[in-house]
N, C-alpha and C positions, 0 to 999 in steps of 0.2 A: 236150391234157393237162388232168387235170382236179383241177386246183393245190387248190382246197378239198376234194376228196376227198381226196386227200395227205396234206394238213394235219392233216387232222381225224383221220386215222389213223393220224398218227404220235403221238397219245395225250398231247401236252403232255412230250413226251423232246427237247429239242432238237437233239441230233446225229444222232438217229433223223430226225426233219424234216428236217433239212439235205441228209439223203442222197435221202429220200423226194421233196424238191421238185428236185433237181437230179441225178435219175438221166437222165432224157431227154436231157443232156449229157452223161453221160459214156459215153464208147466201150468197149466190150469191155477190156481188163486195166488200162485206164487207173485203174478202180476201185480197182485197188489201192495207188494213191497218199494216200488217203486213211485218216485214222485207223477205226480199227474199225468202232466204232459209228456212223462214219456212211455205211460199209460195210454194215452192215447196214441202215441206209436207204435205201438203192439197191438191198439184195435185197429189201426189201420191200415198195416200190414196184413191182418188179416181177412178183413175188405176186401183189399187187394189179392188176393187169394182167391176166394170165394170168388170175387166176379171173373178172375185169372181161368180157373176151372172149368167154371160153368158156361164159359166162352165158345162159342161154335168154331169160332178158327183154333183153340186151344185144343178142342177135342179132335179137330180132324190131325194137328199138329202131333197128338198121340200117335193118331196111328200108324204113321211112319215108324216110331220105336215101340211098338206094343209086343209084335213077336217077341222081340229078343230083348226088352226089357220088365214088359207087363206093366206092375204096379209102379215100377220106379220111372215108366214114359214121362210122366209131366212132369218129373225134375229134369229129363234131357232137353223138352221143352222150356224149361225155363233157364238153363244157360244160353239154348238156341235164339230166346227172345233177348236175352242180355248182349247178343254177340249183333243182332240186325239194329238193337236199341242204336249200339255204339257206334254205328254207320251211317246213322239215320241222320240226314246232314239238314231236319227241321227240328230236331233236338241238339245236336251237335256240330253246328256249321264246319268247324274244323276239326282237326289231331288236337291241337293245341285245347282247341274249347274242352275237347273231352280227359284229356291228361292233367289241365286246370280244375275239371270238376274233382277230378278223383283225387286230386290232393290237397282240392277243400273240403273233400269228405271224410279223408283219413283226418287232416286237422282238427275236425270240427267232432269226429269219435273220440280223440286222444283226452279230452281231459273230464272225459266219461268210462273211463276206462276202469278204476274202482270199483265201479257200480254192473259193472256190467258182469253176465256169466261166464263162470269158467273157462270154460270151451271159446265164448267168442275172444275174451280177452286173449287168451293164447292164438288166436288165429290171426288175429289184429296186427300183431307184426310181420307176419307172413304174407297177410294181405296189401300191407304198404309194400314193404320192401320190395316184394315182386311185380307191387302195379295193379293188380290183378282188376281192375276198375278199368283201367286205358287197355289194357293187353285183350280184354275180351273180345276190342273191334280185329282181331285178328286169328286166322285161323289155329295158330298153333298156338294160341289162349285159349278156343275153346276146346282144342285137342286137349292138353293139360284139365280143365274143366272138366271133364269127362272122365279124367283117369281119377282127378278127387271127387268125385261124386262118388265113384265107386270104392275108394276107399275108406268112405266114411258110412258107404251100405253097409247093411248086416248079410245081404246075400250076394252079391253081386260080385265078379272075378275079372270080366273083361272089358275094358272100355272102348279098344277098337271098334267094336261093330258100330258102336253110339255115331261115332266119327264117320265109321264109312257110310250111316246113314244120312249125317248131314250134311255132308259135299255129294251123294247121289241127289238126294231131292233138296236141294241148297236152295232151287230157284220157289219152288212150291213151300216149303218153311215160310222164306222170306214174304211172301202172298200173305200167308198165315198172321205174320205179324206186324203185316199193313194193315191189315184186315182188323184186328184186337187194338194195336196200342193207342189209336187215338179216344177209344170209346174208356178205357180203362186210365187213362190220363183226365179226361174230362170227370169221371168217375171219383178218383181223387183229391179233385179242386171240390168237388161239391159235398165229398163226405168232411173236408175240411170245414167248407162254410157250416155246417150244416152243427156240425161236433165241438168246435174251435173257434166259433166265428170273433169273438174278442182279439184272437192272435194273428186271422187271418188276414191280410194288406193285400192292396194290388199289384203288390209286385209277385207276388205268387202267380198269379196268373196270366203272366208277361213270363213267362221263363220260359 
């Protein structure tokens, strides 16, 4: 899951986030226990997904981890897209800009936190306290990323190889997700107007 692309794309709406970072928890109609709008964070995380997938630089971005990961490639892909997201100095002109978002996104999760699944809410402070939002733009964040990816697999043992494949082909990834994020960022602004448009403002699209 690739928690900073989430984030980032829920535009600074915090119900819209809330859905966006804890869809991956919720089950089929289960969804519906939840207030609207963060109903629609959860369909839009899933959007996001879908066009994520079905992305020609996403799929060539598998294939660098497909031997030695298979099925579980485009989750390596999608910390690897969270780790260039965080660099990407037309999203994140500074350190600063990017360790400022990420502690008005844990802010802005905290008083959603009742509402939220199990699982994520137990995660929620591990996810502050370590950062794990700002730490991405750094390699031994997504070294770490890798090793929780796999201990939250049902099959998976070793997270080295993930790592040695994304500092081998570091430069070709990064292509990969110049190549995606701008079409899947535009993608987002429009499932907003399109789904949301009462909530939507221009400042969304100034971000």
């Amino acid at each position: 899951m690739n928690l900073l692309a989430h984030a980032y794309l829920s535009f600074d709406q915090p119900p819209i986030l809330v859905g966006n970072m804890i869809s991956d928890y919720v089950k089929g109609r289960k969804k519906l226990l939840y207030p609207e709008q963060i109903q629609r964070g959860i369909a839009l995380h899933r959007a996001i997904d879908t066009y994520t997938d079905q992305h020609d630089a996403t799929k060539a971005a598998k294939e660098f981890f497909r031997p030695d990961y298979r099925l579980y490639a485009g989750a390596c892909v999608d910390v690897v897209y969270d780790h260039f997201l965080a660099n990407d100095v037309n999203e994140f002109e500074t350190e600063a800009a990017l360790n400022s978002f990420a502690q008005k996104t844990y802010n802005s999760l905290e008083p959603y936190k009742t509402l939220m699944p199990e699982k994520f809410a137990a995660m929620l402070p591990y996810m502050q306290s370590q950062n794990w939002l700002y730490h991405y733009k750094f390699k031994f964040g997504i070294e770490k990323s890798f090793g929780g990816l796999v201990r939250r697999s049902a099959y998976l043992t070793d997270s080295a190889a993930a790592f040695a494949v994304f500092e081998k082909h570091y430069d070709e990834l990064h292509q990969c997700y110049d190549h995606f994020f701008p079409g899947v960022k535009q993608m987002a602004i429009e499932w907003l107007h399109q789904n949301d448009q009462q909530n939507f403002t221009s400042g969304i699209i100034s971000i």
